[in-house]
C-alpha positions in Angstrom: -66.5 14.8 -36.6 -62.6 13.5 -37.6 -61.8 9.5 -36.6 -59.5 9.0 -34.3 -57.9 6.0 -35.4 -57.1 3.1 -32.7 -53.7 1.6 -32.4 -53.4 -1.0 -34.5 -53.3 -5.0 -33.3 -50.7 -7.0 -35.1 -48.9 -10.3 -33.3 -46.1 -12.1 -35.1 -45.8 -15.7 -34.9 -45.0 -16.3 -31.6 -44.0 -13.2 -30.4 -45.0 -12.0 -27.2 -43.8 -9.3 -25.0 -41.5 -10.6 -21.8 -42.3 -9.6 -18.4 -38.9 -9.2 -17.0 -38.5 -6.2 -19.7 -39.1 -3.1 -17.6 -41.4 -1.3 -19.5 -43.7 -4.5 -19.9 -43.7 -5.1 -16.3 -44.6 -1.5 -15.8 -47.6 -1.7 -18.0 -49.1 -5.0 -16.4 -48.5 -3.3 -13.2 -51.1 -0.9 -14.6 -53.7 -3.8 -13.9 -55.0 -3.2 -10.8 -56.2 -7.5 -10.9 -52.4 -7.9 -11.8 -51.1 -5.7 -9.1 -53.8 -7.0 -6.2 -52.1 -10.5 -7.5 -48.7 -9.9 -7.0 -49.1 -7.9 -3.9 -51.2 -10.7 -2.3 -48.5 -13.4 -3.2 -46.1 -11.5 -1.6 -48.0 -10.6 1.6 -49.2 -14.4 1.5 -52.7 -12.9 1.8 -55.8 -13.8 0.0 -56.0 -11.4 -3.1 -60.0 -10.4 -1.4 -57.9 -9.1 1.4 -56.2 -6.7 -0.7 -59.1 -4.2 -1.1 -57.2 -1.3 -2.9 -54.2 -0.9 -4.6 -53.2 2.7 -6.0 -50.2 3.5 -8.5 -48.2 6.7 -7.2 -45.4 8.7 -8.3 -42.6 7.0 -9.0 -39.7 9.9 -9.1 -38.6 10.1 -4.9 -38.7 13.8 -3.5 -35.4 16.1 -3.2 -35.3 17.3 0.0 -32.4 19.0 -0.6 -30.5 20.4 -3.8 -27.8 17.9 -3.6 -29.9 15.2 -2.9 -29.7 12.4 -5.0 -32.9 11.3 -7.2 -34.5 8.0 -7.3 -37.0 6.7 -9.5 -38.7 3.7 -9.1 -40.1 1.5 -11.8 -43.5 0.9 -10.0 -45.3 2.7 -6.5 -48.3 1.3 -4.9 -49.8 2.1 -2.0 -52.4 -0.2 -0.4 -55.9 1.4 1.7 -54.1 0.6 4.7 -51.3 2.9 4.0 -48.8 0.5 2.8 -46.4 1.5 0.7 -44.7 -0.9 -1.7 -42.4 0.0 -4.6 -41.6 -3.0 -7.4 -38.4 -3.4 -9.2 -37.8 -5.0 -12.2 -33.7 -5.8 -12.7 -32.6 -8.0 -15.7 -28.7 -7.2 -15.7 -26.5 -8.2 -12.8 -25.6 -4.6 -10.7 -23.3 -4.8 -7.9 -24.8 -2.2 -5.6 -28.4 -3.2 -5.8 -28.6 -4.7 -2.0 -27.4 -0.4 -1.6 -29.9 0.9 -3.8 -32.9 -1.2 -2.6 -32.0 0.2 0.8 -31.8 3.9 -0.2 -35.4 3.3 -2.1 -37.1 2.0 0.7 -35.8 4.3 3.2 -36.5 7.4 1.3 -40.0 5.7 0.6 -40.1 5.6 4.6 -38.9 9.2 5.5 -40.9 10.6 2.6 -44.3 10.2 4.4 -43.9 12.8 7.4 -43.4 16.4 7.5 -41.1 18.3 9.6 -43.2 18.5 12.6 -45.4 15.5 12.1 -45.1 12.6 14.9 -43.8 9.3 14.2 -46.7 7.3 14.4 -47.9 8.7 11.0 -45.2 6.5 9.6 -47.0 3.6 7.6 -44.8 -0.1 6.7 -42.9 0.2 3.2 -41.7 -2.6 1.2 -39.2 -2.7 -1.2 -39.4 -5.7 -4.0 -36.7 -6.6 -6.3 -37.5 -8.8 -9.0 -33.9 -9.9 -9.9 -32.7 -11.8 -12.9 -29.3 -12.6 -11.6 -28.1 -14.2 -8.5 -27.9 -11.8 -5.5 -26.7 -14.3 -3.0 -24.4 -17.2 -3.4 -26.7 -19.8 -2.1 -30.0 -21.5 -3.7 -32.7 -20.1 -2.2 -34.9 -18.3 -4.8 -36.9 -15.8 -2.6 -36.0 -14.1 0.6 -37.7 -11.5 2.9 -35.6 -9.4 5.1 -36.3 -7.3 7.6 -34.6 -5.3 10.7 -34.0 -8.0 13.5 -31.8 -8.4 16.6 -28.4 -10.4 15.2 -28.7 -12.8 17.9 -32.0 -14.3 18.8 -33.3 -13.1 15.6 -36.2 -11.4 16.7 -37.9 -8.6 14.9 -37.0 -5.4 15.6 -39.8 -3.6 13.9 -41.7 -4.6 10.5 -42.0 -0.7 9.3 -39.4 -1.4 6.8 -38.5 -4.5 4.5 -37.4 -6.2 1.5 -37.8 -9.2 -0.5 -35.7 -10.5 -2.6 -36.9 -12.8 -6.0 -34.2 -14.3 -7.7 -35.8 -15.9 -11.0 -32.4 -17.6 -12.1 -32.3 -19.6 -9.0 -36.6 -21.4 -9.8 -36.2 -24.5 -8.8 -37.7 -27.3 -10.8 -41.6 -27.1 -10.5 -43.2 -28.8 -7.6 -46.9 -29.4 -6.9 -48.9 -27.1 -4.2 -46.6 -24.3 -4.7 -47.1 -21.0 -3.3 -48.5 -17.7 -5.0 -45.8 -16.5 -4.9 -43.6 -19.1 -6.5 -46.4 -19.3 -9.5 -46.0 -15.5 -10.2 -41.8 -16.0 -9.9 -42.6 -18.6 -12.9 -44.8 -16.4 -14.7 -42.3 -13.8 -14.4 -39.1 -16.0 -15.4 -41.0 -17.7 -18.5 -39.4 -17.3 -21.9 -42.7 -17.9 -24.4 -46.1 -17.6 -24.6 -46.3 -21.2 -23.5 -44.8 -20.9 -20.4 -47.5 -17.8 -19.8 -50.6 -19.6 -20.8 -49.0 -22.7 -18.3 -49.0 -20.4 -15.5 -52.2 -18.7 -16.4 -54.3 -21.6 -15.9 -53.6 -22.3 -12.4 -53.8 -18.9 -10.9 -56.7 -16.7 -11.7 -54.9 -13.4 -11.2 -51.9 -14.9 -13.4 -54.7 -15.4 -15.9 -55.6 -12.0 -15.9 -51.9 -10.9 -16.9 -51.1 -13.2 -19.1 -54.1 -11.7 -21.2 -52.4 -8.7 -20.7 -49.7 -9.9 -21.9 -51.2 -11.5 -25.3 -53.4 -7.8 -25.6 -49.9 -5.7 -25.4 -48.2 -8.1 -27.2 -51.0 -7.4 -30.3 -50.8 -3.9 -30.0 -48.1 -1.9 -32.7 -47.7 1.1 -30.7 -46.8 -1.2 -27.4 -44.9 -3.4 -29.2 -42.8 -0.4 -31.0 -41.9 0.8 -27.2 -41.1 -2.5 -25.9 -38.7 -2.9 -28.9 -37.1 0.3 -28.3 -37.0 -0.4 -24.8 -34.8 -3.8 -25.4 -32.7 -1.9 -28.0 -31.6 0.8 -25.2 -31.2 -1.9 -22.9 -28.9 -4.2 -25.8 -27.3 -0.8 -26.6 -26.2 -0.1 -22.8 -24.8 -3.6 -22.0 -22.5 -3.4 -25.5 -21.4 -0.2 -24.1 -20.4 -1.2 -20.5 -18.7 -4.3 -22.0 -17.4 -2.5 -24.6 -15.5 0.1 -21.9 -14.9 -2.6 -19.6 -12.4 -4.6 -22.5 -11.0 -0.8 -22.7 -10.1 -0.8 -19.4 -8.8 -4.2 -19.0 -6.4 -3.5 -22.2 -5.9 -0.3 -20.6 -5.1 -1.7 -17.3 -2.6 -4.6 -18.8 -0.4 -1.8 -20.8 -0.4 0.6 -17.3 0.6 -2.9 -15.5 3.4 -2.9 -17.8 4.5 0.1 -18.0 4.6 0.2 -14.6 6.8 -3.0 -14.5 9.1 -1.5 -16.8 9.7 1.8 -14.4 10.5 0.1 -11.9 13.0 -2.5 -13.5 14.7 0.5 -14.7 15.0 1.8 -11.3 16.9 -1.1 -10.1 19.3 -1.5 -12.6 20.2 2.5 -12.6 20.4 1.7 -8.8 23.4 -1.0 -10.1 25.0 1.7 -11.8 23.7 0.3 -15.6 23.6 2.6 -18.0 20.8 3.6 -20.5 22.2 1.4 -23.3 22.6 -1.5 -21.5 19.3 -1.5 -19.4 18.1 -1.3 -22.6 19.4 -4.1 -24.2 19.2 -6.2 -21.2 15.3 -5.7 -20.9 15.2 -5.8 -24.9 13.6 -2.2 -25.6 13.9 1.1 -27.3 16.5 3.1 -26.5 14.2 6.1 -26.7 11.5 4.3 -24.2 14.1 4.0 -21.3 16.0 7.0 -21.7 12.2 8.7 -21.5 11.9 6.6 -18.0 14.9 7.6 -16.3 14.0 11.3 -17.5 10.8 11.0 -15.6 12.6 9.5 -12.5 
């Protein structure tokens, strides 16, 4: 019978995989310790009251043709029916408090048929593990949820978000919550930061061997790579375009300017030759302007 040979395990020095890269997260989310963890922290539950935690399908169902599609990075669903989808985001994106909301509401509509009553309707969370600042203030971690805008009571608990904002960590504390160990954990930059974080949370522990084990395997580690290079490749790109359109924007500024200063001295009765000598440019370029007047 043929050998199938096993991936082989081979860890630079120092190199280990980050967390806040989205196909790493993904594939400590496929930990079910790891997951239980995290979920727990953010719950502020005891991880033993998490009994089960099952990965879904992360691509969001088209109703409709023209519907638009959503795919999440990571879609758990507890035993009680609890649906929570996590998102990993390094680079800043101006409509994410939009797209958080269309996640978690098709999440939410997603669970009954036409037909079905209402009270089938289980609580969905949506998590965004950001790596930018969202808000403008210095709070690092937020939970919102639907509530009356004056007394702020809770309208209902069916639907909600956090928010994690790992460039806003504070400096560490002591007694710090779950939560704000796994925010660490997340944010950390080498493996010592990990293996600090590891040791005072059990289920921290279990992903940061996770970590190391992906980290040492060539296969892993030749996704991950590809995975940052798509992600470098797409951030030269849009700043690329965006110095494109800023030069592009100046010379339509300008040319813009220059239509309508011709305008105003044609309006005086100036001819081409002096409007052109008076705003020092080609004779050609302003006889072309007052064609297109």
């Amino acid at each position: 019978m043929r050998k199938t040979s096993k991936p082989k395990k081979t860890k630079p020095d120092n190199f280990i995989m980050l967390p806040t890269v989205d196909f790493c997260f993904k594939e400590l989310m496929q930990d079910e310790k790891v997951r239980k963890g995290l979920i727990a922290a953010l719950l502020n539950v005891s991880p033993t009251e998490i009994e089960s935690t099952t990965l879904m399908p992360t691509i969001l169902r088209k109703r409709y043709p023209e519907d638009k599609y959503g795919i999440l990075d990571v879609r758990v669903e507890l035993k009680s029916g609890v649906q929570i989808d996590l998102e990993m985001q390094v680079e800043s994106y101006e409509f994410w408090a939009n797209r958080s909301v269309y996640y978690v509401s098709k999440m939410y509509t997603e669970q009954i048929k036409e037909g079905e009553d209402y009270d089938k309707l289980q609580k969905c969370i949506q998590v965004g593990i950001l790596c930018f600042s969202l808000f403008e203030d210095d709070k690092c971690y937020r939970r919102i949820a639907l509530c009356d805008t004056e007394s702020g009571e809770e309208y209902t608990d069916l639907i909600e978000m956090h928010v994690l904002e790992l460039s806003k960590l504070p400096p560490e504390q002591q007694n710090e919550t779950d939560l704000m160990k796994w925010m660490r954990f997340f944010g950390g930059t080498c493996e010592e930061d990990f293996k600090k974080m590891a040791e005072k949370d059990e289920y921290i522990g279990e992903a940061y061997e996770a970590l190391k084990n992906m980290s040492e395997d060539e296969i892993k580690r030749m996704e991950y790579e590809a995975r940052q290079k798509a992600i470098r490749d797409y951030n030269s790109y849009m700043h690329s375009a965006e110095r494109r359109g800023i030069k592009s924007g100046i010379k339509i500024g300008r040319d813009e300017l220059l239509k309508q200063q011709v305008k105003k001295k044609l309006a005086k009765g100036q001819s081409v030759e002096v409007i052109a000598e008076d705003l020092v440019e080609d004779i050609d370029v302003i006889r072309k302007i007052v064609e297109g007047l």
